[in-house]
ROMARRO-129979 format. One record per residue (C-alpha): residue number from 1; residue in one letter; x, y, z. Coordinates in nm, 4 decimals, m for minus. Example, Ala and Ser with C-alpha at 12.3 -4.5 7.8 and 13.67 -1.06 7.14 Angstrom:
! residues 2
+-----+------+----------+----------+----------+
| seq | type |        u |        v |        w |
+-----+------+----------+----------+----------+
|   1 |    a |   1.2300 |  m0.4500 |   0.7800 |
|   2 |    s |   1.3670 |  m0.1060 |   0.7140 |
+-----+------+----------+----------+----------+
//
This chain:
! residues 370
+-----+------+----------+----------+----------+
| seq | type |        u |        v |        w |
+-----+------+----------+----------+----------+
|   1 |    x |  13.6125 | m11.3622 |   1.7698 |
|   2 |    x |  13.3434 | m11.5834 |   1.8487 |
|   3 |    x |  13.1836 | m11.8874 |   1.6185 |
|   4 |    x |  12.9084 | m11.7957 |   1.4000 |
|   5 |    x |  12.5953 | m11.9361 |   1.4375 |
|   6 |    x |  12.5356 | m12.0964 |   1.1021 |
|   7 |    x |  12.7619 | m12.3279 |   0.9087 |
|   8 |    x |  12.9574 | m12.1800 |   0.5909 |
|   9 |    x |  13.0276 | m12.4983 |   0.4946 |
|  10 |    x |  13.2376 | m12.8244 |   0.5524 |
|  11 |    x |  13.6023 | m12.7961 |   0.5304 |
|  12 |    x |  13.8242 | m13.1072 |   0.5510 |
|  13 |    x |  14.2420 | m13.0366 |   0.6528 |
|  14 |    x |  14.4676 | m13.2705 |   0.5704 |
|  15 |    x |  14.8024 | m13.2637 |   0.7688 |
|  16 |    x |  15.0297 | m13.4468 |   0.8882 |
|  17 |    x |  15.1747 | m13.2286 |   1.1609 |
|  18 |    x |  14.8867 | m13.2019 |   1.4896 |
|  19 |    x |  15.0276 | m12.8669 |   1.5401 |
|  20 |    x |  14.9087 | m12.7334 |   1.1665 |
|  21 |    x |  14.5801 | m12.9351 |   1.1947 |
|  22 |    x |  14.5243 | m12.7798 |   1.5257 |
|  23 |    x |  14.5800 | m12.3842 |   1.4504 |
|  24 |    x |  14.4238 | m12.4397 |   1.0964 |
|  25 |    x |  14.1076 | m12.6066 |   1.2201 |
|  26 |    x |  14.0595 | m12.3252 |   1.5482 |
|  27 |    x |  14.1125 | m12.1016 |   1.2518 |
|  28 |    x |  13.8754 | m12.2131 |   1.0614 |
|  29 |    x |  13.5873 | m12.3111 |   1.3118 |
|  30 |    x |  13.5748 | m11.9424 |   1.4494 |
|  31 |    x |  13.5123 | m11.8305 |   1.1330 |
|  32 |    x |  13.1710 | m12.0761 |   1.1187 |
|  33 |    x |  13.3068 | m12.3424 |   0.8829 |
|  34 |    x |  13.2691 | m12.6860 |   0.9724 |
|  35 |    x |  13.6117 | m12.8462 |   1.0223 |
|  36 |    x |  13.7210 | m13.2463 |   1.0225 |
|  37 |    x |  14.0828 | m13.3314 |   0.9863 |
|  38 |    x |  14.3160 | m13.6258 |   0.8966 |
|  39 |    x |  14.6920 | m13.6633 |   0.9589 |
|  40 |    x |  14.7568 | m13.9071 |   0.6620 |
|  41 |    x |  14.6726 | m13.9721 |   0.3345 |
|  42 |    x |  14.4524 | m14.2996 |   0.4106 |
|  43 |    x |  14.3037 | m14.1197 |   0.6812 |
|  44 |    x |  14.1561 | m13.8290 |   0.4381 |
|  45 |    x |  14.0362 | m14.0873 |   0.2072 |
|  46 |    x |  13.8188 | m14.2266 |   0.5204 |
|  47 |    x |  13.6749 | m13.8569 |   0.5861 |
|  48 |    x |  13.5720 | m13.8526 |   0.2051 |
|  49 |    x |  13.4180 | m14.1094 |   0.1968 |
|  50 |    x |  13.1962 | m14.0733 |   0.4832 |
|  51 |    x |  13.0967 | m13.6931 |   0.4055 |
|  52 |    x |  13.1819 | m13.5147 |   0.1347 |
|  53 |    x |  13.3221 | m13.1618 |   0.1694 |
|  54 |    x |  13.2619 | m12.8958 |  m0.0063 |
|  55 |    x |  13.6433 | m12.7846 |   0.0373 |
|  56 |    x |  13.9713 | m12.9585 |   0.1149 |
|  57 |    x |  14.3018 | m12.8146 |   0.2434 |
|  58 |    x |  14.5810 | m13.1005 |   0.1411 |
|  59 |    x |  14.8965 | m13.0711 |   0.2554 |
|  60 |    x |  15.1288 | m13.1795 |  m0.0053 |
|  61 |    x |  15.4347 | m13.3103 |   0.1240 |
|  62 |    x |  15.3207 | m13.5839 |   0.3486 |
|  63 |    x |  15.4760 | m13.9078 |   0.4500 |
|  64 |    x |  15.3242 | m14.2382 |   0.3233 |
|  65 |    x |  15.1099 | m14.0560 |   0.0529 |
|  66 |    x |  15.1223 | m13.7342 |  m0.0086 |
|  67 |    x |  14.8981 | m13.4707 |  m0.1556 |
|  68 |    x |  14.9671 | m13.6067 |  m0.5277 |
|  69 |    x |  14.8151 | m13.9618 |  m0.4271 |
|  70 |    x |  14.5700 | m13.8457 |  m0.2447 |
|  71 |    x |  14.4330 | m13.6088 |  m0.5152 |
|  72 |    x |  14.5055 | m13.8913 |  m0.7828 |
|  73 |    x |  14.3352 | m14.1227 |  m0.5495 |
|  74 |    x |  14.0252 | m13.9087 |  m0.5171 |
|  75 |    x |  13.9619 | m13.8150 |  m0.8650 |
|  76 |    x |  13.9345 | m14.1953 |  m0.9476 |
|  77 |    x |  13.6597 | m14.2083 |  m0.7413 |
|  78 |    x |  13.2820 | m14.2954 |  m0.8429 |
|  79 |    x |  13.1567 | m14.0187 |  m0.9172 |
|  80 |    x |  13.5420 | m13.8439 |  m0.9542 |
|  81 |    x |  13.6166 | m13.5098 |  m0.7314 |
|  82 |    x |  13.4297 | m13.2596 |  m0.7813 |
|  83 |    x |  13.5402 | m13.0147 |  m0.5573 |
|  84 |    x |  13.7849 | m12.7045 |  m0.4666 |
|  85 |    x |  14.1262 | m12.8255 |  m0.3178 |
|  86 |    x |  14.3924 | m12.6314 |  m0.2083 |
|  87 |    x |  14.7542 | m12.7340 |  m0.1600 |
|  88 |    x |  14.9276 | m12.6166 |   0.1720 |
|  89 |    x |  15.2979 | m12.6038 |   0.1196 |
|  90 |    x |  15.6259 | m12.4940 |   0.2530 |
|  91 |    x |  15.7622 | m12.5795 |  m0.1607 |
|  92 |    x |  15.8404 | m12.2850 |  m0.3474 |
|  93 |    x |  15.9590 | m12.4962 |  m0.6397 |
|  94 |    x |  15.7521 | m12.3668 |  m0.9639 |
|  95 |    x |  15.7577 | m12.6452 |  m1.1181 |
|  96 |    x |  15.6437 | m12.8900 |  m0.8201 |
|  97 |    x |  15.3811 | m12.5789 |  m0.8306 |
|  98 |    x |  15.2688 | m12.5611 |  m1.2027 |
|  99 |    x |  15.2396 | m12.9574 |  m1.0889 |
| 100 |    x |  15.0232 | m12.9283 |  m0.8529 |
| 101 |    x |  14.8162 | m12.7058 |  m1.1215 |
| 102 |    x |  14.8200 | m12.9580 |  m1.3687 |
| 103 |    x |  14.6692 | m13.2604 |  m1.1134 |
| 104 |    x |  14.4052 | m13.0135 |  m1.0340 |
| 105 |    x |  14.4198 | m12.8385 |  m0.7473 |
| 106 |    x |  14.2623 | m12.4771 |  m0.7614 |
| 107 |    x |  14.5276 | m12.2892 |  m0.5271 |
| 108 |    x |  14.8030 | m12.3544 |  m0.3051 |
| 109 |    x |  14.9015 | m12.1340 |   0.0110 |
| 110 |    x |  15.2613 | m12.1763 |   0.1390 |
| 111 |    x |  15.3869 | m12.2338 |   0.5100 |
| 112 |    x |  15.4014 | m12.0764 |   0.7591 |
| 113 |    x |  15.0690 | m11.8573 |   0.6263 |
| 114 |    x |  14.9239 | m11.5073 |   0.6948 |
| 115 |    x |  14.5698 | m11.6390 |   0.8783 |
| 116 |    x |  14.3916 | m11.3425 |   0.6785 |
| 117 |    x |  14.5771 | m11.5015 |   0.3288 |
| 118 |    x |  14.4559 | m11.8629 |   0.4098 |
| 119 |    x |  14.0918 | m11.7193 |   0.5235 |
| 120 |    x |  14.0729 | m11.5143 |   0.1984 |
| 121 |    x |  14.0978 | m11.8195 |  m0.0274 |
| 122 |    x |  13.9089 | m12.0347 |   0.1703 |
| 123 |    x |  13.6052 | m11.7988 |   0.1436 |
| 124 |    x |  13.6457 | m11.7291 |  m0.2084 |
| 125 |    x |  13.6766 | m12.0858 |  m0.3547 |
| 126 |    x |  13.3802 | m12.2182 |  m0.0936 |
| 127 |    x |  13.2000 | m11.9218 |  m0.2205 |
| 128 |    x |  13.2383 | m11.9966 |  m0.5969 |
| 129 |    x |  13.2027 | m12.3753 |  m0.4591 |
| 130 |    x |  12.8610 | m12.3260 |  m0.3194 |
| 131 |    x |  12.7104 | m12.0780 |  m0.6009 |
| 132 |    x |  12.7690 | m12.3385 |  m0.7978 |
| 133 |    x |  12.5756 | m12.5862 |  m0.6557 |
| 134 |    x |  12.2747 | m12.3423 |  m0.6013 |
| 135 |    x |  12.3249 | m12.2659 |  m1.0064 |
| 136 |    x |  12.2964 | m12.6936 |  m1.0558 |
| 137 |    x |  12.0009 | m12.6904 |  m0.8251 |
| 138 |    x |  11.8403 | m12.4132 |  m1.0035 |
| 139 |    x |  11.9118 | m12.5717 |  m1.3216 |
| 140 |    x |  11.7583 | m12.9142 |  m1.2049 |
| 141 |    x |  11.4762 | m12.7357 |  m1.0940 |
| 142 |    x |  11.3896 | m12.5963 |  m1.4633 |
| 143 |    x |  11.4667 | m12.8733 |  m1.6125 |
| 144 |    x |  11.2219 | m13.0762 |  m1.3845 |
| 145 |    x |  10.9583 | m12.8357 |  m1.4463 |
| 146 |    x |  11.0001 | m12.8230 |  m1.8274 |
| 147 |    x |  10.9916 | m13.2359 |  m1.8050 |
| 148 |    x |  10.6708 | m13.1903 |  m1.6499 |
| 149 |    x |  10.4896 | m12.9190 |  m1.8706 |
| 150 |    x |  10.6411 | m13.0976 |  m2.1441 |
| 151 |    x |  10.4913 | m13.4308 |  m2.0772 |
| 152 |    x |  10.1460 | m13.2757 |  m1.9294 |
| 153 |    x |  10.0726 | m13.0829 |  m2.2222 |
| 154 |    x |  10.1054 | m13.4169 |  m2.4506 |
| 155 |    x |   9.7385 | m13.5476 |  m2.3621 |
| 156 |    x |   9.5445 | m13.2375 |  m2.4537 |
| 157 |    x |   9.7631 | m13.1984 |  m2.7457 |
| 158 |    x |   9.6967 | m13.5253 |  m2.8768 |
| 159 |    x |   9.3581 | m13.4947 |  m2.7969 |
| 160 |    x |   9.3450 | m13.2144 |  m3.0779 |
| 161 |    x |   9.5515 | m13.3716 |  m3.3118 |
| 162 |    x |   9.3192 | m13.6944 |  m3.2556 |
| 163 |    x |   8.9739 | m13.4951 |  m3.3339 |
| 164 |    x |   9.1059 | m13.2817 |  m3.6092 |
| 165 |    x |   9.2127 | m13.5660 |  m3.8156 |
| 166 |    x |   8.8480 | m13.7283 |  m3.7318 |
| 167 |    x |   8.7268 | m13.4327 |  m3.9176 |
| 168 |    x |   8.9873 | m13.3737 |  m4.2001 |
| 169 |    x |   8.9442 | m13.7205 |  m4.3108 |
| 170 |    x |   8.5591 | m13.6061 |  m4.3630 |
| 171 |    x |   8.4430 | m13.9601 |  m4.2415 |
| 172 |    x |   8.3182 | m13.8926 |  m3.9146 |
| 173 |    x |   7.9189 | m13.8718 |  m3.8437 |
| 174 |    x |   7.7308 | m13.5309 |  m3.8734 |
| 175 |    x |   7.6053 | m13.5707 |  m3.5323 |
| 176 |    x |   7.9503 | m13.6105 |  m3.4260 |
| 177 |    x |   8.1610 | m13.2850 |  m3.5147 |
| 178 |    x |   8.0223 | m13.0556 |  m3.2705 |
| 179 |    x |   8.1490 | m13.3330 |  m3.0209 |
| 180 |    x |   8.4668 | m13.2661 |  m3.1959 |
| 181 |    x |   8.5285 | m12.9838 |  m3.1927 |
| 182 |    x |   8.4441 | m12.9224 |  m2.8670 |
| 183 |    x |   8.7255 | m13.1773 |  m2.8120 |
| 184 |    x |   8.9694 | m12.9555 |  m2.9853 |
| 185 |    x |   8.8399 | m12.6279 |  m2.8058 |
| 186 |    x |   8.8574 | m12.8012 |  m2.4069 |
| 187 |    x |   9.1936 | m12.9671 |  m2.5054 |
| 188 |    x |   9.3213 | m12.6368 |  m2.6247 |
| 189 |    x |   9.1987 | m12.4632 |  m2.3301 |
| 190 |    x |   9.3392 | m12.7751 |  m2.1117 |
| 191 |    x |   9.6622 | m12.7070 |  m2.2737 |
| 192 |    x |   9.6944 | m12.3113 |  m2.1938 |
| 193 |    x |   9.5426 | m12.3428 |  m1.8501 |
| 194 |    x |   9.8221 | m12.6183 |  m1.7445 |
| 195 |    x |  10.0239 | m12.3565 |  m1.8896 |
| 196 |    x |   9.9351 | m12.0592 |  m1.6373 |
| 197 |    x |   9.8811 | m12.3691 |  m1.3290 |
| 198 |    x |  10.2578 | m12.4033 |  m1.3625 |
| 199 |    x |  10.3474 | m12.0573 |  m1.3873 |
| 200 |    x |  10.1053 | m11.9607 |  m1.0891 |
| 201 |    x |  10.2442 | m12.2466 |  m0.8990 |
| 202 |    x |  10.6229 | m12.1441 |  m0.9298 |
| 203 |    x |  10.5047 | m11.7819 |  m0.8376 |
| 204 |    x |  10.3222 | m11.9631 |  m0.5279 |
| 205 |    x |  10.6438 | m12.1382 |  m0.4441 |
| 206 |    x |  10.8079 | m11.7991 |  m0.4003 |
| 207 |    x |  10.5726 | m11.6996 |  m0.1958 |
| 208 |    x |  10.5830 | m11.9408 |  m0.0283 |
| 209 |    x |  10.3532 | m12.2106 |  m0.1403 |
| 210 |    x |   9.9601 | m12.3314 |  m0.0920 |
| 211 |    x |   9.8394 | m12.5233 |   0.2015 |
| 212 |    x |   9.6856 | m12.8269 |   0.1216 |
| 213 |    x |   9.3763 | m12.7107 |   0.3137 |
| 214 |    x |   9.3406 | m12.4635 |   0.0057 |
| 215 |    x |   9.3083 | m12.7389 |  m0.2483 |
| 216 |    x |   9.0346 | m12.9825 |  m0.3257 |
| 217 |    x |   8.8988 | m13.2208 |  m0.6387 |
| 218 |    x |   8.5733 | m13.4036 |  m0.6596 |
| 219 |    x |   8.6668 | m13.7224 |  m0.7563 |
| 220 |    x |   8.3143 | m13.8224 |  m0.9133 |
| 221 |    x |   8.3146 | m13.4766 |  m1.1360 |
| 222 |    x |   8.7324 | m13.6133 |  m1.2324 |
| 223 |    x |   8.6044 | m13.9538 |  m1.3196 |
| 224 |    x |   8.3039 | m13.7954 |  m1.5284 |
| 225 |    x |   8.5393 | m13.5626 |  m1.7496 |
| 226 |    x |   8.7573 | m13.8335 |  m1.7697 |
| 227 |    x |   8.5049 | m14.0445 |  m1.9773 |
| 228 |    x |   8.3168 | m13.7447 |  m2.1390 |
| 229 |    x |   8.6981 | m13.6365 |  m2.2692 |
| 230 |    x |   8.8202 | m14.0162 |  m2.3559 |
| 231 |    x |   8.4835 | m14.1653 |  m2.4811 |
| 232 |    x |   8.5512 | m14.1494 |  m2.8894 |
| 233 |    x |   8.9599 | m14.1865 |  m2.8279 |
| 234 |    x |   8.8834 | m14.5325 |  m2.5962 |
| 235 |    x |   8.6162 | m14.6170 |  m2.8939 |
| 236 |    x |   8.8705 | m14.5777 |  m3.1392 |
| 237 |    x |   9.1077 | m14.8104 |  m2.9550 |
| 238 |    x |   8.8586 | m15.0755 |  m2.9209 |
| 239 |    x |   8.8177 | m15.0192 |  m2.5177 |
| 240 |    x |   8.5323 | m15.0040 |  m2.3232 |
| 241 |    x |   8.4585 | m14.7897 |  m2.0802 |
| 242 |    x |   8.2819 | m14.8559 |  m1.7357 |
| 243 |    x |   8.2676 | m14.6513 |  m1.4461 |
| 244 |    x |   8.2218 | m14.6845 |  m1.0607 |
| 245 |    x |   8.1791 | m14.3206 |  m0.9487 |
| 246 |    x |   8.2672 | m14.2883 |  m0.5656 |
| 247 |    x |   8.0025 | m14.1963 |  m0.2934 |
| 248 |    x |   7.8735 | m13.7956 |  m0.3652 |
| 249 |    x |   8.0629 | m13.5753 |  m0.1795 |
| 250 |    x |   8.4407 | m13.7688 |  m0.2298 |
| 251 |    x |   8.6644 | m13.4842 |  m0.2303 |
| 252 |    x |   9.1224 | m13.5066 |  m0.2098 |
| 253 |    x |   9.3261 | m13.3070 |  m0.1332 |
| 254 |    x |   9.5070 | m13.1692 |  m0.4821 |
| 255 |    x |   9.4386 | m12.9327 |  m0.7803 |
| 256 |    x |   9.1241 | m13.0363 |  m0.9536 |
| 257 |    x |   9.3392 | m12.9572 |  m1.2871 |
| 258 |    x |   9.6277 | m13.1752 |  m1.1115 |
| 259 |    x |   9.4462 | m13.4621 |  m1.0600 |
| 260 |    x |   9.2772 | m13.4227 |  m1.4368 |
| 261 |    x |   9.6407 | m13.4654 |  m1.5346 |
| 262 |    x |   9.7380 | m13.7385 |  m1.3376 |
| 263 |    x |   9.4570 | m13.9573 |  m1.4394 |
| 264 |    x |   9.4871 | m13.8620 |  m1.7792 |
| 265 |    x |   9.8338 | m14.0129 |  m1.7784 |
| 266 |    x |   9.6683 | m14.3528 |  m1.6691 |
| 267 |    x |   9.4311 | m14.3442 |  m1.9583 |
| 268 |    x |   9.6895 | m14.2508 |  m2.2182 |
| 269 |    x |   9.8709 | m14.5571 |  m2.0830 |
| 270 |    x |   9.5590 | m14.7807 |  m2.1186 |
| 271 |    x |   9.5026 | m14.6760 |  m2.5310 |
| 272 |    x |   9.8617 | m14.7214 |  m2.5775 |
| 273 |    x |   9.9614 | m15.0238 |  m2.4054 |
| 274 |    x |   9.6158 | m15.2329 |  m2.3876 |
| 275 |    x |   9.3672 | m15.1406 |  m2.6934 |
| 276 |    x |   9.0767 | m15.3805 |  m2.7608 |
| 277 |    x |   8.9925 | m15.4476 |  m2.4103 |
| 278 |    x |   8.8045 | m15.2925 |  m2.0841 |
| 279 |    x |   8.9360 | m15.0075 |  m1.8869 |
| 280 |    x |   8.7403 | m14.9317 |  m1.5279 |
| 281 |    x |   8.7621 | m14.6263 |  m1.3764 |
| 282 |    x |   8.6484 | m14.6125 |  m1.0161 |
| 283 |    x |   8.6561 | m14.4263 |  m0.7019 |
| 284 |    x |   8.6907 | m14.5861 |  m0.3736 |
| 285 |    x |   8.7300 | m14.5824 |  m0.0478 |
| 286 |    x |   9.0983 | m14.6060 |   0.0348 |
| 287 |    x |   9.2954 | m14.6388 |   0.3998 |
| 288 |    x |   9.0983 | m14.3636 |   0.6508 |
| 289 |    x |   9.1601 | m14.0251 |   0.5368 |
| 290 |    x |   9.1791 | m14.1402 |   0.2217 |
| 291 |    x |   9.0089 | m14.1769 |  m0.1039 |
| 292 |    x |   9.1402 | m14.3485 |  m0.4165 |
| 293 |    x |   9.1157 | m14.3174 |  m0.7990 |
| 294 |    x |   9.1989 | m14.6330 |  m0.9706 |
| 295 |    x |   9.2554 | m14.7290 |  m1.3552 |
| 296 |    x |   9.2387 | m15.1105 |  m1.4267 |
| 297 |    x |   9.2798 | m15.2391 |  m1.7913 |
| 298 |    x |   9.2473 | m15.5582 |  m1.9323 |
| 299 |    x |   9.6099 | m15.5558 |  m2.1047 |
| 300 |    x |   9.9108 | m15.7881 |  m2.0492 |
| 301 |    x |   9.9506 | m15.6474 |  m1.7476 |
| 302 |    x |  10.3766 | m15.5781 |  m1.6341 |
| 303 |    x |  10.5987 | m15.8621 |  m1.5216 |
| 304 |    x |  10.7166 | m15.8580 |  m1.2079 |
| 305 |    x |  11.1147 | m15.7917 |  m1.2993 |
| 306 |    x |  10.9527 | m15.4554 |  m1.4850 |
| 307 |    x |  10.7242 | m15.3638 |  m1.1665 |
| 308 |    x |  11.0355 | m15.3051 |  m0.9825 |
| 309 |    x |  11.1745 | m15.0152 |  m1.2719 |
| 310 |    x |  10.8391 | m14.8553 |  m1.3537 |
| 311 |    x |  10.8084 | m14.5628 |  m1.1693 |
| 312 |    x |  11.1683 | m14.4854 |  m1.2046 |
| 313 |    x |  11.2675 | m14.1575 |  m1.4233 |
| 314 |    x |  11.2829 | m14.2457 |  m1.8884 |
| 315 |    x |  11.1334 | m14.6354 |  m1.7960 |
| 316 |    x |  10.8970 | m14.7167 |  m2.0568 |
| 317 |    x |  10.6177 | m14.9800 |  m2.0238 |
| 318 |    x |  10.7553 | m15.1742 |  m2.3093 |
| 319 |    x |  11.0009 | m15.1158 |  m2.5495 |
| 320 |    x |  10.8938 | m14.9449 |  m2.8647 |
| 321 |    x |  11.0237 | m14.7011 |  m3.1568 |
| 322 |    x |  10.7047 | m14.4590 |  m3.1733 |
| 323 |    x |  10.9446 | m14.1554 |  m3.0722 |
| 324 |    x |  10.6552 | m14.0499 |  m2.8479 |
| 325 |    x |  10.6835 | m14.2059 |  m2.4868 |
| 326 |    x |  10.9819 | m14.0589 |  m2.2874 |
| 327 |    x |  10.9134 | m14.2548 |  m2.0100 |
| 328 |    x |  10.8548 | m13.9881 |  m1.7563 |
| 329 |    x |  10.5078 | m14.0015 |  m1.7410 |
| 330 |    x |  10.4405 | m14.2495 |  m1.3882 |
| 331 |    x |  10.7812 | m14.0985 |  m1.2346 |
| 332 |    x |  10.6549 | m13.7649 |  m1.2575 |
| 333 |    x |  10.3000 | m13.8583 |  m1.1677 |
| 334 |    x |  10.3775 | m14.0550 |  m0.8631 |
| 335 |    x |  10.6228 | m13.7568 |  m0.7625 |
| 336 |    x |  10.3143 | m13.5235 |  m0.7852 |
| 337 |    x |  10.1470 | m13.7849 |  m0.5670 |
| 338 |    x |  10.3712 | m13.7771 |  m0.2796 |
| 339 |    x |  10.3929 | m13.4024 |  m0.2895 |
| 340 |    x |  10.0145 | m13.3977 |  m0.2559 |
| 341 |    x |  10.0531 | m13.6843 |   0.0737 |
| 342 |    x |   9.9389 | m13.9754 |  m0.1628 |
| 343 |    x |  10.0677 | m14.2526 |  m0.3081 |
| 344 |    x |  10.0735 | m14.4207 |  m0.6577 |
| 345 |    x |  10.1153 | m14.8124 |  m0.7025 |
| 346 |    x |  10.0331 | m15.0979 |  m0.9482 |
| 347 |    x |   9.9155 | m15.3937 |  m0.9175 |
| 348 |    x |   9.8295 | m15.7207 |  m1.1097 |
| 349 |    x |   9.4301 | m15.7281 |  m1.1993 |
| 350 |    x |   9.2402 | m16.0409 |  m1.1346 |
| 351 |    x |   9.2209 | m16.2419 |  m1.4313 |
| 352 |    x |   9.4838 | m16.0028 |  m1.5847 |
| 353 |    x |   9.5353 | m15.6723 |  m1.6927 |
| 354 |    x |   9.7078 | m15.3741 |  m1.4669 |
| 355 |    x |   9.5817 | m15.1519 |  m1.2093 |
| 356 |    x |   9.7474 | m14.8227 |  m1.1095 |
| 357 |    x |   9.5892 | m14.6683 |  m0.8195 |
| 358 |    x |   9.6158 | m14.3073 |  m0.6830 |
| 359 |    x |   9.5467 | m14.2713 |  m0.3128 |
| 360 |    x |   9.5401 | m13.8934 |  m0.1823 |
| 361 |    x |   9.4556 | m13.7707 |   0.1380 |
| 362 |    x |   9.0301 | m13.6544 |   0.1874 |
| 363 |    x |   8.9980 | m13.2776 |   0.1581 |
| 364 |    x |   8.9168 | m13.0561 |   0.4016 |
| 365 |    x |   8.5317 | m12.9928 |   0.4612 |
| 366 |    x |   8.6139 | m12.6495 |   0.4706 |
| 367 |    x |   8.7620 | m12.6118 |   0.1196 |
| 368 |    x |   8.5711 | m12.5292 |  m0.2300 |
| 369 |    x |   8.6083 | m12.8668 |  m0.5034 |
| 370 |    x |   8.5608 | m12.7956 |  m0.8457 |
+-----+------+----------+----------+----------+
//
């Protein structure tokens, strides 16, 4: 029989006999499996450590340790064992057996072995092995997504929620409401249409996803529904507004509703964690190929021993008890980022405040900007 071409997977065969370790690894390695072997106890703790396996055939009666400290030994690792093993044994003791059960392992096969016995339970517990790590990928995956609709769909939401009290509390100008609710009815429509984006984009994924020659944003048009969307919300927060709209005809590389999204994230931020100041929103020039959006406040800025933390996964600017913030928000935008072939980075603003700036790569000239 000759090797298949493609890995099943890594197995590693702990033995102390050469002659076991030889025929069991042949065995094994025709079949396509990945083999690596130790004769003692220490020796398989080495192999763990510097590659996991997704399988492990312990002998276990062994001189020196045996398969009982080994196992005990792996499963007070950091993180513990995780994984299928399988005792190898000439013992047909039942209680050394039900043992063996108890400390963990998943099956045993007993010497001298049928090769079709040993190859039938190495296939099905790498099988159920491997299906479930594609099930805890999968499951990352959603739970990723939902994250990011979750978190995306909190601007436009409290957009509404911020112009509908305006106008319950009757106190707002006349001249204001249609302004309003035209708020409400963009921010709804922001909502559903970030809604179908992510479904269209995991249907694109299947098919196998969208060049970024097919994508393209103005950045001028961004900046301009960024302060047409903001403008009473900033007011009400005491901030100023100024712009520096980029030369006509700066166009990146992303979704124009992506990069709505993105920047949104660094206004939010702005209200929340520096009212009562000025926030600039620009477009620049970045490094060739390059433009940049950037978002520069007037707040307290983030010490350097937080810089270090805040694009990490649930790290909040500051510390506080709103129930609101779950800290996602410049992880998951600075993951969208690199996706895209950009980068997102802070930096301190010259006599103070913060700056986040979002560099993505120039569009195509071929492609269509909205």
């Amino acid at each position: 029989m000759t090797p298949t071409a493609t890995t099943l997977g890594n197995i590693l065969v702990v033995d102390d006999q050469a002659a076991n370790l030889r025929v069991v690894s042949t065995l094994l390695s025709r079949q396509g499996y990945r083999v690596v072997t130790a004769a003692t106890g220490e020796e398989a703790l080495a192999r763990y450590a510097e590659s996991v396996p997704d399988l492990i055939l312990l002998d276990m009666m062994m001189p020196g340790m045996d398969g009982f400290d080994v196992l005990a030994a792996l499963r007070e690792q950091v993180p513990p064992l995780r994984i299928p093993v399988v005792f190898v044994t000439a013992a047909h003791d039942r209680d050394l057996l039900l043992r063996a059960f108890e400390a963990g392992v998943v099956d045993y096969v007993t010497k001298p072995f049928l090769p079709e016995e040993l190859l039938a339970r190495v296939n099905a517990h790498i099988g159920l092995k491997l299906t479930r790590d594609r099930l805890e990928r999968v499951a990352h995956e959603r739970q990723e997504l939902v994250n990011l609709v979750a978190h995306d769909l909190k601007n436009p939401l409290s957009s509404v929620l911020f112009a509908s009290d305006i106008l319950r509390s009757q106190g707002c100008k006349p001249e204001r409401i249609p302004r309003y609710l035209e708020m409400i009815h963009d921010s709804a429509d922001d909502a559903l249409g970030y809604i179908h984006h992510y479904l269209e984009s995991q249907a694109g994924a299947l098919r196998g996803g969208q060049s970024r020659d097919d994508v393209c944003a103005d950045l001028g048009s961004t900046l301009d529904w960024l302060a047409q969307r903001y403008e009473f919300q900033l007011d009400a927060h005491g901030i100023t507004l100024k712009l520096s709209s980029p030369p006509a005809g700066a166009k990146v590389a992303i979704d124009p509703r992506v990069l709505r999204q993105l920047s949104e994230n660094l206004v939010s931020n702005a209200m929340k964690y520096a009212p009562g100041g000025e926030l600039l929103l620009a477009g620049r020039n970045g490094a060739p190929g390059f433009w940049q959006l950037v978002a520069a406040d007037r707040g307290p800025g983030i010490p350097d021993y937080q810089q270090r933390e805040l694009f990490k996964p649930f790290t909040r600017l500051v510390d506080d008890d709103d129930g609101v913030s779950s800290g996602l928000g410049l992880s998951l935008a600075k993951q969208i980022v690199v996706n895209a072939g950009g980068q997102l980075w802070y930096e301190d603003r010259p006599g103070g405040g913060a700056v986040f700036v979002i560099e993505l790569p120039e569009a195509a000239t071929t492609a269509d900007c909205c």
